[in-house]
N, C-alpha and C positions, 0 to 999 in steps of 0.2 A: 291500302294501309288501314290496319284500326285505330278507330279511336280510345282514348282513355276511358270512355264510360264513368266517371268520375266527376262530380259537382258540388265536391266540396272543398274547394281551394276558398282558405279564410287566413286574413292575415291576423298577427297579435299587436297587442300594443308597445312591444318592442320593433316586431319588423316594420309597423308603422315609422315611425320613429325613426329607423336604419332609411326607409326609401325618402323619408321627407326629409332627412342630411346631405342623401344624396344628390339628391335635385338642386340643396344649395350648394353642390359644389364642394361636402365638408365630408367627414366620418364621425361618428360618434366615439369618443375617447373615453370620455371619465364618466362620471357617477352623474356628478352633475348636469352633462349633456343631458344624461336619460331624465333626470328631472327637470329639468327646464322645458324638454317636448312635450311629456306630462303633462304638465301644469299648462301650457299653450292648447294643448289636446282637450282639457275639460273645460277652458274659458272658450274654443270656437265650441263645444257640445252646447255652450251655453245662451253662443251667436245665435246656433239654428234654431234655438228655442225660439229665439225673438224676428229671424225671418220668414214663419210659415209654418204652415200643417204640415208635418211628422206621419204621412199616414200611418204606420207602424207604430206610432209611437197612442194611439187613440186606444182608450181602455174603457169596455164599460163596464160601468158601477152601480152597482141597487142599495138602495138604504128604506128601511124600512121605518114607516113616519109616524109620529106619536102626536098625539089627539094633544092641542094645545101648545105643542113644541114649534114655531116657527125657521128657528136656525140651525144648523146642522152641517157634521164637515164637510169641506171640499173633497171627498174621499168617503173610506170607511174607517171607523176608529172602535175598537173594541180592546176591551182591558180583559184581562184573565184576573178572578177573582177564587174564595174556597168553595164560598156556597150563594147562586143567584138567585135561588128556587123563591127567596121570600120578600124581595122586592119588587116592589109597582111602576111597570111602566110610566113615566111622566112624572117620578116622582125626583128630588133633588138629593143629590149622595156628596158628601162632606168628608175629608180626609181626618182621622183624628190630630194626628203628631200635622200637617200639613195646612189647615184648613182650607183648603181646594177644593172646589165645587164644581159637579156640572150634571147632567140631567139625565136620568136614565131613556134612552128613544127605544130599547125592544131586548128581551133577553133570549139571545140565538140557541143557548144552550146551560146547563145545570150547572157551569163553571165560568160564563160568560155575559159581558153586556158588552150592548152599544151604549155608545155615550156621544153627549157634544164634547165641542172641545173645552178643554177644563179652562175653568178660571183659578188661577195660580197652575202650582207643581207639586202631581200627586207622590209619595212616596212608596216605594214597594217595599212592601210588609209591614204597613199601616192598616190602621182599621177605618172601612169605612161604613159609614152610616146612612140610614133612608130617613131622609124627612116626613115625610110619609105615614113609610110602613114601621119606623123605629128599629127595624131590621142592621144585624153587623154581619161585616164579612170581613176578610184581608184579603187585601193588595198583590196579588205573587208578584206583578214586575213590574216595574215603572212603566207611564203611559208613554208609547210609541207612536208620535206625531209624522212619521217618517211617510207611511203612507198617504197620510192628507197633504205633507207638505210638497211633493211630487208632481200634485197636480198645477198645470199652468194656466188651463183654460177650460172651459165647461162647453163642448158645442153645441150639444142638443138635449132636450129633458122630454119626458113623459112621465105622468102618472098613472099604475096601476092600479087599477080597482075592479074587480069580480071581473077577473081577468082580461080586460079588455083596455088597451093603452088610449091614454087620452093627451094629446102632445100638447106642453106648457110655451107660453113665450115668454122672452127674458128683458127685462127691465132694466136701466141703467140705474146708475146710484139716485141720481137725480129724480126720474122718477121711482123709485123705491123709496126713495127720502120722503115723495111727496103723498102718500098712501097718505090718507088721514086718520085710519082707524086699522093698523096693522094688524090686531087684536080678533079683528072679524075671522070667523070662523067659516068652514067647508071645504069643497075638496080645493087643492090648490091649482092656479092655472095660471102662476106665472111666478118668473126666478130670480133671483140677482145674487150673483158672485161677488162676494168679497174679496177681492185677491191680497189678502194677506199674505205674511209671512206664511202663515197657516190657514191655507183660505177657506172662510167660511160662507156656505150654501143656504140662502134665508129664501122661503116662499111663503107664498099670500096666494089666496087668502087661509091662516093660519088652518092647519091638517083639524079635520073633526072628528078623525076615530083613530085607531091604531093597527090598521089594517092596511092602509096605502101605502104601495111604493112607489118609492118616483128613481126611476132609473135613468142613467145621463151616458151622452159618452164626453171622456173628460179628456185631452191632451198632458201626457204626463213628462217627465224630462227622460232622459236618457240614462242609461244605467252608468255612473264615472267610468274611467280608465283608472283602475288604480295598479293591480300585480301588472308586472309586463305583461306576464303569461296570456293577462286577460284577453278575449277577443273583445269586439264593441258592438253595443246592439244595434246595427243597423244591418239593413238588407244588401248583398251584391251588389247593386247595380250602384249605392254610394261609396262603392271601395275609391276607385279613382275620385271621388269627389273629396273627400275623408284626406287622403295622403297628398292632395293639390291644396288642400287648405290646412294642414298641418307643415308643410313647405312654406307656402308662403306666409304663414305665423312666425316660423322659426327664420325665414330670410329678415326680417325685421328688426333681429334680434343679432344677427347671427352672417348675413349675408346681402347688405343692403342695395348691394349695383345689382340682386337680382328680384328685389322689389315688385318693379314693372311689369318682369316674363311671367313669375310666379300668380301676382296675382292676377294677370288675364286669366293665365291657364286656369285658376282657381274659379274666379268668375262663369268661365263660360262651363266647367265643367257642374259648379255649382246649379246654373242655372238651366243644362241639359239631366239634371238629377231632379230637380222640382219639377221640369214639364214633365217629366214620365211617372212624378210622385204624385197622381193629380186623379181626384172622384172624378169617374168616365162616364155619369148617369148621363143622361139627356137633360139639358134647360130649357125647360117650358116659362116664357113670362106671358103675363095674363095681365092685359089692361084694368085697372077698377073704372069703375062705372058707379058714378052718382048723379041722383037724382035733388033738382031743388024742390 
């Protein structure tokens, strides 16, 4: 007999929906059903967040570092403007109608900047200003935090310089806090995350030219379920992981004498999706060795 040749069987977030009813036992009837699995569907996208590395979900990101600027997003943040050609990297841009500030870090292109994140809320089709260079431009669209806000976790960083990667380590708030002199200037070699709402990326010792990048890989959230239509970004192999923990969300709700079954099954299938989601490098530990 042949086989199907075929690999691409992907469910949506209606047929989701349909087999996690049926597990408990139900059908999906009304409108409301389909919304209530929904909204249970993007609160567990939001569990996994919180139990683990997502390999799939790891994005890396370059930002390019400005000579005196120490903070910078969790992410990449760039506004579209009319005209960027006449402003200074490093220098600080003021909203007219808004007065929202935040610091130019590298200009990508002849209609674009990189920026921190603003302090206030920029408006689009306002005029902005360089402290600086006294340079105006307008606003085309309101600034879009979406990308930085995505990010959950920062796993690894490196600096690049005349092309050669120099890997930073990462500091807790506490020692971040304890820096005495944050201000010190050269290349930077070491991190700390802010996790904000909008989490902000601060290193030391503060960037000393405008040529460095420091690129990271960042763990970002999952793409919502919103149309039914939608599929969900995750890979195959958490299909059955996906529709055992969308069953047992909605038996909660919906079908309680099956509480127990449901969330085994979710449990173990969860937990046979993480060991196979797993970096297969080899672990070398290496004792230290000091001397009195």
């Amino acid at each position: 007999m042949a086989t199907s040749s075929s690999v691409n069987f992907e469910l949506d977030v209606a047929s989701y929906v349909e087999e996690a009813f049926e597990r408990c036992g139900l059908e999906v009837r009304t409108g409301y059903d389909l919304k209530t699995a929904r909204r249970s569907l993007n609160l567990m996208l939001a569990d996994w967040a919180n139990r683990g590395l997502n390999q799939w979900t790891i994005e890396q990101t370059s930002i390019t570092l400005a000579s005196d600027i120490n903070e910078y997003p969790g992410g990449t943040l760039t506004i579209t403007v009319g005209a960027s050609g006449s402003f200074t990297v490093g220098e600080t841009i003021t909203g007219g109608s808004s007065a929202a500030t935040a610091s130019v870090t590298s200009l990508p292109s002849s209609t674009t900047m990189a920026i921190t994140i603003p302090s206030g809320t920029f408006t689009s089709g306002e005029t902005l200003t360089g402290g600086t260079s006294a340079a105006t431009t307008t606003l085309s669209a309101a600034v879009d935090l979406t990308t930085v806000q995505k990010t959950i976790d920062i796993l690894s960083a490196v600096i690049t310089r005349d092309s050669t990667d120099y890997a930073i380590t990462r500091l807790s708030r506490d020692d971040y806090l304890g820096i005495p002199n944050k201000a010190q200037t050269g290349r930077p070699s070491q991190f700390f995350l802010d996790r904000q709402v909008t989490p902000v990326l601060k290193v030391w010792p503060t960037p000393e030219n405008n040529t460095d990048v420091i690129k990271f890989d960042r763990l970002v959230r999952m793409d919502d379920a919103d149309d039914y239509t939608n599929t969900m970004q995750i890979p195959f192999r958490f299909y059955p992981c996906l529709a055992a923990g969308l069953a047992y969300y909605l038996s909660i709700k919906r079908a309680p004498d099956r509480i127990p079954l449901l969330k085994a099954i979710y449990d173990e299938e969860f937990n046979r999706a993480m060991e196979e989601d797993r970096d297969r490098a080899s672990l070398t530990i290496t004792p230290g060795l000091s001397y009195g």
